[in-house]
Structure formats: structure tokens, C-alpha cells
PLY file of the C-alpha trace (Angstrom):
ply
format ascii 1.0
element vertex 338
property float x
property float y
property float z
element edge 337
property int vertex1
property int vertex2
end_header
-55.94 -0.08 -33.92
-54.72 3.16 -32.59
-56.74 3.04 -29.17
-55.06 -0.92 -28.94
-51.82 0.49 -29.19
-52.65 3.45 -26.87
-53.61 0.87 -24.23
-50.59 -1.07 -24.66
-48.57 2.38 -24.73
-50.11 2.78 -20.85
-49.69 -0.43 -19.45
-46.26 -0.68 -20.46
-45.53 3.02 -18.61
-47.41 2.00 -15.77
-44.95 -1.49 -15.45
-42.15 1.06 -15.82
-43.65 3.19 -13.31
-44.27 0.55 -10.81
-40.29 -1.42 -11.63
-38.33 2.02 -10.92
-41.11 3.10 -7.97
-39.93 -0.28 -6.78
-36.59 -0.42 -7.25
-35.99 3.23 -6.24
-37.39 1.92 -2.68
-35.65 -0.80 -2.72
-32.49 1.22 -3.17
-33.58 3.63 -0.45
-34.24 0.52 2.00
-30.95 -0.97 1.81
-28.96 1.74 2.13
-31.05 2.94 5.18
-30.56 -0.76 5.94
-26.69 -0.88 5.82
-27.03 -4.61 4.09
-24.70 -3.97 1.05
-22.04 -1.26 3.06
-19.45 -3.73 3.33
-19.41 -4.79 -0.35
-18.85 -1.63 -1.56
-15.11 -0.59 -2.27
-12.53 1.34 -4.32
-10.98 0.00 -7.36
-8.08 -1.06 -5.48
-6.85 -4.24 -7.60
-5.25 -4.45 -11.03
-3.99 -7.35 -12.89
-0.42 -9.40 -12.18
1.78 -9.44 -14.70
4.02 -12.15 -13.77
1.56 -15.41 -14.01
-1.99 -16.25 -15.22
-1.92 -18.43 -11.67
-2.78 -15.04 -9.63
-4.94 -13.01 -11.47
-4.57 -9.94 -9.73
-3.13 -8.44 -7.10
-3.36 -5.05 -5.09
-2.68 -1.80 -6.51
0.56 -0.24 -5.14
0.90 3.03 -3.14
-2.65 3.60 -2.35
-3.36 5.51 0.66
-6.59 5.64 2.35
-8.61 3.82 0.13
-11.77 1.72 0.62
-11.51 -1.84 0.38
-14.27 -4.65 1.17
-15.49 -5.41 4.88
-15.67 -1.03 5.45
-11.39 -1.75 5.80
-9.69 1.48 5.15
-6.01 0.68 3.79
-2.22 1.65 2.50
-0.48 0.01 0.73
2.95 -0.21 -0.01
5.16 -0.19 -3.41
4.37 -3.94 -4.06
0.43 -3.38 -3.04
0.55 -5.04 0.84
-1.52 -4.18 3.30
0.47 -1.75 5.73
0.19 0.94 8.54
1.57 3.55 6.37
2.32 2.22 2.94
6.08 2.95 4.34
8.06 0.65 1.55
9.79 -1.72 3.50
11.55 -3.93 0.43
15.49 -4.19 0.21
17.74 -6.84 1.13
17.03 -8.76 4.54
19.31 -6.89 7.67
21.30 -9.65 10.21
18.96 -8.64 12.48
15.80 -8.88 10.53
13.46 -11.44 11.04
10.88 -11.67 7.92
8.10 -13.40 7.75
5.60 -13.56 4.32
1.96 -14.25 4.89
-0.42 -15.06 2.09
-4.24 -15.94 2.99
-7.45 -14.86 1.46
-10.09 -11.99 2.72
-9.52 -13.12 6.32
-5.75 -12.74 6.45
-5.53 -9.82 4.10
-8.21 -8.13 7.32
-11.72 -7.45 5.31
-13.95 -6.35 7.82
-11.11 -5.18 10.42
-10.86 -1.11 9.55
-7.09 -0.32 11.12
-4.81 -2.42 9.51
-2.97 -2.24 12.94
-6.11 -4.53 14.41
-5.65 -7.53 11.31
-3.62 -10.66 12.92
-0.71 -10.22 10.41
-0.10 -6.58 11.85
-0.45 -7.90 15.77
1.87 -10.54 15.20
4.58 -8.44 14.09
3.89 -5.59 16.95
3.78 -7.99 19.66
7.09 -10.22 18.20
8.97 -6.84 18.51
7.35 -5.76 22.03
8.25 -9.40 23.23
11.78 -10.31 21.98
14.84 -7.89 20.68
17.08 -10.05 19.20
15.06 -9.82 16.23
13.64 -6.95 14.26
10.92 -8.76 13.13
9.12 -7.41 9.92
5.39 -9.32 8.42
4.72 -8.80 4.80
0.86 -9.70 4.29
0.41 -11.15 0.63
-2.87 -12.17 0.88
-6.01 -10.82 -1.08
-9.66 -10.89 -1.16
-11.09 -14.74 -2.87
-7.33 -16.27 -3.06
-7.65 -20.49 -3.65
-4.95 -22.35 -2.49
-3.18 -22.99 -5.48
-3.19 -18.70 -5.97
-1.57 -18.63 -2.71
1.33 -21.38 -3.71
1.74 -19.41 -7.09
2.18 -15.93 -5.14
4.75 -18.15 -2.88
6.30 -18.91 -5.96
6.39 -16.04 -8.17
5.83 -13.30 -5.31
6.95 -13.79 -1.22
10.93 -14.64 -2.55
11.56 -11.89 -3.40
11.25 -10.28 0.51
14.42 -12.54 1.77
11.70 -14.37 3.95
13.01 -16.33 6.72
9.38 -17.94 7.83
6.90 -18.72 4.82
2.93 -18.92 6.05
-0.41 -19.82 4.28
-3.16 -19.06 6.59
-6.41 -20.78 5.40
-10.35 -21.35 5.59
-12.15 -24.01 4.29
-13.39 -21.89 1.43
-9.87 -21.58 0.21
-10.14 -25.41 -1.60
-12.39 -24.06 -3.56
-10.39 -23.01 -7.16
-13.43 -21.78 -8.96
-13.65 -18.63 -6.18
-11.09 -16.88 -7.37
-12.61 -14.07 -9.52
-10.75 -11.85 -12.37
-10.71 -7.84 -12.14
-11.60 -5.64 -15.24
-9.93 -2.70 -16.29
-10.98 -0.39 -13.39
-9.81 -2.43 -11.06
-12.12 -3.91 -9.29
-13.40 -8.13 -8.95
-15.91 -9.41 -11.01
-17.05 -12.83 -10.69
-20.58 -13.13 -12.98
-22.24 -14.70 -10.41
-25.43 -12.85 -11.48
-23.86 -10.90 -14.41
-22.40 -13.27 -17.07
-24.42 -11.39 -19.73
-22.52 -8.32 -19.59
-18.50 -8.13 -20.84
-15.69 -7.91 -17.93
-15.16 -4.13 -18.61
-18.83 -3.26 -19.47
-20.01 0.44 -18.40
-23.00 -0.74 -17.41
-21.69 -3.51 -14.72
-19.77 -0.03 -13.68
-22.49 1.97 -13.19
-24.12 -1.20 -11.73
-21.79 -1.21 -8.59
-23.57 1.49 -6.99
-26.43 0.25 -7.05
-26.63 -1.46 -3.37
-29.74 -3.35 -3.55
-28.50 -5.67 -6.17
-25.47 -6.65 -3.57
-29.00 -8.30 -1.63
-30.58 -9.74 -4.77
-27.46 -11.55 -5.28
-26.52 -12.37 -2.11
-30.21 -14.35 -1.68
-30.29 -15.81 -5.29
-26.96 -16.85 -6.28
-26.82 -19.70 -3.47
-30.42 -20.93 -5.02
-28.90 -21.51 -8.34
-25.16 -22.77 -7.12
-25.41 -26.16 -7.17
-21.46 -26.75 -7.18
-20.09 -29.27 -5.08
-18.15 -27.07 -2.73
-14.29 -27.96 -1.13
-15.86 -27.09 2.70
-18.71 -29.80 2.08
-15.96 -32.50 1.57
-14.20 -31.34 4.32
-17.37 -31.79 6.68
-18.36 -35.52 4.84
-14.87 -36.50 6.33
-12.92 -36.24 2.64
-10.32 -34.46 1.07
-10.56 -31.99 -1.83
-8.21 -32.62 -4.88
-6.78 -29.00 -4.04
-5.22 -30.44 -1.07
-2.03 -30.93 -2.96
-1.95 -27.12 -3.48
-1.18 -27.11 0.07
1.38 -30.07 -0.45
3.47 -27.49 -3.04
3.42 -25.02 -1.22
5.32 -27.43 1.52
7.44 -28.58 -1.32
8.51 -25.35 -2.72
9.28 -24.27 0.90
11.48 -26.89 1.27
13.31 -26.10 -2.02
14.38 -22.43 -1.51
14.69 -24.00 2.46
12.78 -21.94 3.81
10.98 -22.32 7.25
6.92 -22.75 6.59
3.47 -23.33 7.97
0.25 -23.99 7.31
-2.12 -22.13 9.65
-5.54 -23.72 10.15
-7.76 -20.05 11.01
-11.40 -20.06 12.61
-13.91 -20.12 10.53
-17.76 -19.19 11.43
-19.53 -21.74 10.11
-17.58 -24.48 8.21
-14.58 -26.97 9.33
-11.88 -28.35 8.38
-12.49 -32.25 8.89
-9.81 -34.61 8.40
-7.33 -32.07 6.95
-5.21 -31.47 10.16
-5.00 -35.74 10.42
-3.81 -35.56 7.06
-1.40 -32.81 7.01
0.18 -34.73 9.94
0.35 -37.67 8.25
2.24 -36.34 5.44
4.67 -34.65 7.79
3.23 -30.94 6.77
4.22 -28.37 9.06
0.87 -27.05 10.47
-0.42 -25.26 13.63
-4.47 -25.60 13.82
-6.10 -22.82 15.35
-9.68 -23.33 13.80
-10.89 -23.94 17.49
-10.23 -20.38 18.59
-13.76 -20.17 16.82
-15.26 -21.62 20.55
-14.16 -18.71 22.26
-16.64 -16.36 20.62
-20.66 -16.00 20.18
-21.52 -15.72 16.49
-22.04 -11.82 17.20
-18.71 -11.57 18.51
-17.06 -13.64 16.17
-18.63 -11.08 12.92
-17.12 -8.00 11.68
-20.89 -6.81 11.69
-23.84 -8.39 11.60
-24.01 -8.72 7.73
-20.39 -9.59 7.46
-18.94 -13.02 8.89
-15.24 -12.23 8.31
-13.57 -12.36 11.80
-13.68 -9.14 13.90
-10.93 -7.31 15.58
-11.11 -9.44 18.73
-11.07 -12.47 16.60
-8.17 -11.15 14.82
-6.00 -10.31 17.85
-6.83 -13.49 19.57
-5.07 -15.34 16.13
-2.40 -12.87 16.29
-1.51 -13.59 20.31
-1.91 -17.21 19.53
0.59 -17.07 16.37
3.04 -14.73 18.33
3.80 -17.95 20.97
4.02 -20.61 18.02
6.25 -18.63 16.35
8.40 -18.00 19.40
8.74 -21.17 20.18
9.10 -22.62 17.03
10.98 -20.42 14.73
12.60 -17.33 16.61
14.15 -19.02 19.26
15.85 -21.32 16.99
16.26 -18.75 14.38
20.13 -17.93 12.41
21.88 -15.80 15.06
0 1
1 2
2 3
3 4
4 5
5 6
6 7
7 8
8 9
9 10
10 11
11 12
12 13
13 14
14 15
15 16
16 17
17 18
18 19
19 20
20 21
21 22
22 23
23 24
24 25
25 26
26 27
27 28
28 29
29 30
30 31
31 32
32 33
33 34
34 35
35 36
36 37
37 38
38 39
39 40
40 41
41 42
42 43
43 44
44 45
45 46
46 47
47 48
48 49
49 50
50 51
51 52
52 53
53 54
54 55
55 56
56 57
57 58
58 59
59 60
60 61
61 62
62 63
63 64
64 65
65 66
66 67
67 68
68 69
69 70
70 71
71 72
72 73
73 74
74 75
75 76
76 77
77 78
78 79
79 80
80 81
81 82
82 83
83 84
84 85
85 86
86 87
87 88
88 89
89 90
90 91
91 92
92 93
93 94
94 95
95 96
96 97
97 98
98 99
99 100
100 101
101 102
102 103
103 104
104 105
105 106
106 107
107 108
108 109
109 110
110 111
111 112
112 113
113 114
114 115
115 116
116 117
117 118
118 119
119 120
120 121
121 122
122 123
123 124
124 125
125 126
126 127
127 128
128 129
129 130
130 131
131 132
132 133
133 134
134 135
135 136
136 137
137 138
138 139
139 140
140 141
141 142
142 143
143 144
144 145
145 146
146 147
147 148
148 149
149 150
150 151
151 152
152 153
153 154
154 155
155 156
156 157
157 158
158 159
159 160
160 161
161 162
162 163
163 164
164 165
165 166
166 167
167 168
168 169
169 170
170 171
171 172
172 173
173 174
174 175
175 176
176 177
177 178
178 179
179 180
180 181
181 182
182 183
183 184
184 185
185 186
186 187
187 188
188 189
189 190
190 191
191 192
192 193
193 194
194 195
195 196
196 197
197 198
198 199
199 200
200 201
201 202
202 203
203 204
204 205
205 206
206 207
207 208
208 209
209 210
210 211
211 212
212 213
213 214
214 215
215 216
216 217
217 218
218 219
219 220
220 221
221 222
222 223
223 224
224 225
225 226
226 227
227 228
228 229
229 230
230 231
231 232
232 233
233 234
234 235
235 236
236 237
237 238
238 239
239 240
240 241
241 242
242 243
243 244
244 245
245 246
246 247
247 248
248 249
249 250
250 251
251 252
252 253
253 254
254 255
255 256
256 257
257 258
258 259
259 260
260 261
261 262
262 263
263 264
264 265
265 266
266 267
267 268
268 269
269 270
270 271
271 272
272 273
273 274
274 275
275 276
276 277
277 278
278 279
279 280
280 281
281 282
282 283
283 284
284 285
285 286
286 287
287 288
288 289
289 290
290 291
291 292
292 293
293 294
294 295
295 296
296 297
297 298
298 299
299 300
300 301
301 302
302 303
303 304
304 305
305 306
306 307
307 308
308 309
309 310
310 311
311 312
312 313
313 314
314 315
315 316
316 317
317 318
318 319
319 320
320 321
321 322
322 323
323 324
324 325
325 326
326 327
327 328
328 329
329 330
330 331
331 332
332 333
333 334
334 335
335 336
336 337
């Protein structure tokens, strides 16, 4: 009985042995690899107070942290994205020209390092290099995973409050999608379950899990495998419409309301499309400027932050910014309260 029980004993030390010999290479491999670098950040989020509809926002007056995509960022006293964290809030000057951006990962600049490189930062340079009847300040609302209907809530119950004279949502495909918006637990950083759901929000353990970089790969390979939810950018290329599409239709509406100037920006996007959407948005008289084919003037390498991160690189990013610097002196500046 004993010598049974000894044997056992062994074989279950050896599986040990061979699961942490394994995993410890593993670990080793990845890092050495650089696969799981640009998923690894500070806990730079914490929760919004003011609706359920945006479940968190950025953490205000941070200064050199980490975010996602290796970006190294300030913020300022309302947690946006800025050169220096410099708070720029109080009421709107005659000669201030304000614009309010909300996006997701690509607008916010994930994968673009100097905040001075993301599109929403060049498009504010360059409108004060190229014009001085304006001082023209860009507030950059977006975050990492918003939906569409997060970005007409932050509209709503956020952008207001900056006197904005030019309201824009900047979009991917992906951003129909309302499931991808994740929550953020107590430390402040995003947790979406996708390979977790077993462990509680705020567990220790999915803490101490988040340094472990090989598990970044594991789920990055098996979570597609077991998704089988019909995703927003697969209507969009079968020639349809996602029911989120009136998200997009508020957001019009509620700019029209507080009558304020909007658009809808149509970005690049790597891999998916947008379909039918910039027919439609036309057809319901949606102010829109499309600049998803900007994606043809790049190779995939130089469209990608890095080669494990698809988010649009600095050249990408400028090439936006130039582009939204002449629609929005043409269209909005020039025409603008004097």
C-alpha cells in the first residue's frame, strides 16, 4: 500500500517537475522573444463615476507611465493623453479653437511611444503651425477597447464639459462590437476573462498573473479558437450593418442638440473594412470624412507598431493627422465663429 502510494508520490513530482521546467522555459522564451512586451502596462485606469455606460476611464495626473502598445504617457487632471499632463481645462478663450476626440486604442495612440507622434497630437501642432487666427487646442478622450455606444456616452457625459467647438469619433470596425469593452478591477488595470472567468475581478492571483508573459501568447492563440461570436467587422465585410450603427446615429443627434460641429472619422484599419457604412452614413445625412483607404499607402510592416502589434505606427498616425489637418481647414476653421 505504502510502496503504491510512494509511486504515485513520484509521478506526481515528476509532472510538477516537468509543468514548471516547462513553463519556466516558456517564460524565458517569450520574453527573449518580445511576443507579450506590448501587453504589458501600468495600472493606469480606474473606474468613472459619472455613468455605468463608460466603465472606466484614465487615471488623472500620471506622468510617465506605461500604457499598452510600449506608449509612454501624461496625463492631465481629467486623465487625457497629453505632452506634459499641462491641465488645459477652463472656459473656452475667443480665440480658442477646441476640438474633443474620442476613439478607441488607435486614437488614444497604443503602440505610438511620444504622444507628440499619435494623430490627435499632429493635428493640433500642425492646425497651429498652419493658421493663427485660431489657437487651436485637441482634447483626446479616447481609451483602450471603447464601443461606439462608450464613445457617445463619454460625448454625453464627458467632451461638454471642454467648451468644444468641433466634436469627433474616430473609428475601426472593431468599435461595433459592444461586448469589447472590458471592466478594470481595483488596481486599475482591464480585465476582460477571456481566459480567466474562474478567478474574481480583483483576485491576487489574476495580479500576480499579469507578469507572467507567456500566458499573453496562450491567450492570444486560444481565445480566437473558442470565440465563436458573431463579430460587428464580419457584417461589415458580408455587406450589412451592425445594430450598433445607431450608436453612431446619437452621437450625430446629440451633436446636433448642444449644436455643436461633428464628424465621424472612418480610420485605416489593417485587416478589416468598413463595407457599406460610409453609403449609409451618407444616406442618413451623417457628417463623415472616410479615410480607411490611407491603409493602401503602407506594406503590412509599415502599417504595424511592431511586428506583434497591428495598431497603426507613427507614420500611419501622422499620415491621419496631415489628412485631418486639411478637412478640418476646410471644413470647420475657415468657417469657424470669428
Amino acid at each position: 500500500m505504502f510502496s503504491m502510494i510512494r509511486k504515485l508520490l513520484r509521478k506526481l513530482l515528476f509532472v510538477l517537475y516537468v509543468v514548471v521546467t516547462v513553463s519556466a522555459l516558456l517564460e524565458i522564451g517569450v520574453r527573449l522573444w518580445g511576443y507579450s512586451e506590448h501587453h504589458i502596462c501600468d495600472p493606469i485606469y480606474m473606474p468613472f463615476d459619472g455613468t455605468d455606460q463608460i466603465p472606466y476611464v484614465h487615471k488623472p495626473n500620471l506622468a510617465g507611465a506605461r500604457a499598452r502598445g510600449l506608449a509612454v504617457i501624461n496625463t492631465d487632471s481629467r486623465g487625457l493623453r497629453s505632452k506634459t499632463g499641462e491641465d488645459r481645462f477652463g472656459p473656452r478663450q475667443n480665440n480658442e479653437f477646441r476640438i474633443a476626440i474620442v476613439g478607441d486604442s488607435v486614437t488614444f495612440g497604443e503602440g505610438v511611444k511620444k504622444t507628440e507622434d499619435t494623430f490627435a497630437q499632429v493635428l493640433e501642432d500642425t492646425l497651429n503651425q498652419e493658421q493663427t487666427t485660431f489657437k487651436v487646442r485637441v482634447f483626446n478622450y479616447a481609451a483602450s477597447a471603447y464601443s461606439v455606444r462608450v464613445m457617445t456616452a463619454t460625448l454625453q457625459r464627458r467632451m461638454l464639459e471642454v467648451q468644444p467647438d468641433l466634436v469627433v469619433m474616430a473609428i475601426v470596425p472593431t468599435d461595433f462590437n459592444l461586448t469589447r469593452t472590458p471592466s478594470v478591477d481595483k488596481w486599475g488595470y482591464l480585465t476582460d476573462n477571456k481566459l480567466s472567468a474562474f478567478l474574481p475581478r480583483d483576485s491576487n492571483i489574476k495580479l500576480a498573473l499579469r507578469r507572467v508573459h507567456f500566458l499573453y501568447l496562450l491567450r492570444d492563440t486560444i481565445y480566437p479558437l473558442l470565440d465563436r461570436t458573431k463579430k460587428a467587422e464580419d457584417v461589415l465585410a458580408s455587406g450589412g450593418l451592425p445594430e450598433s450603427y445607431t450608436d453612431v446615429k446619437q452621437f450625430a443627434v446629440t451633436a446636433a442638440q448642444q449644436k455643436l460641429a461633428y464628424s465621424i472619422v472612418l480610420l485605416p484599419s489593417l485587416k478589416n473594412q468598413f463595407g457599406v457604412l460610409p453609403a449609409q452614413l451618407h444616406q442618413d445625412g451623417v457628417s463623415f470624412v472616410d479615410f480607411s483607404g490611407l491603409r493602401a499607402e503602407f506594406s503590412e510592416s509599415q502599417f504595424r507598431a511592431s511586428k506583434f502589434d497591428s495598431h497603426p505606427s507613427v507614420a500611419v498616425h501622422r499620415r491621419i493627422g496631415e489628412s485631418l489637418v486639411t478637412y478640418i481647414l476646410e471644413n470647420y476653421i475657415r468657417t469657424a465663429r470669428k
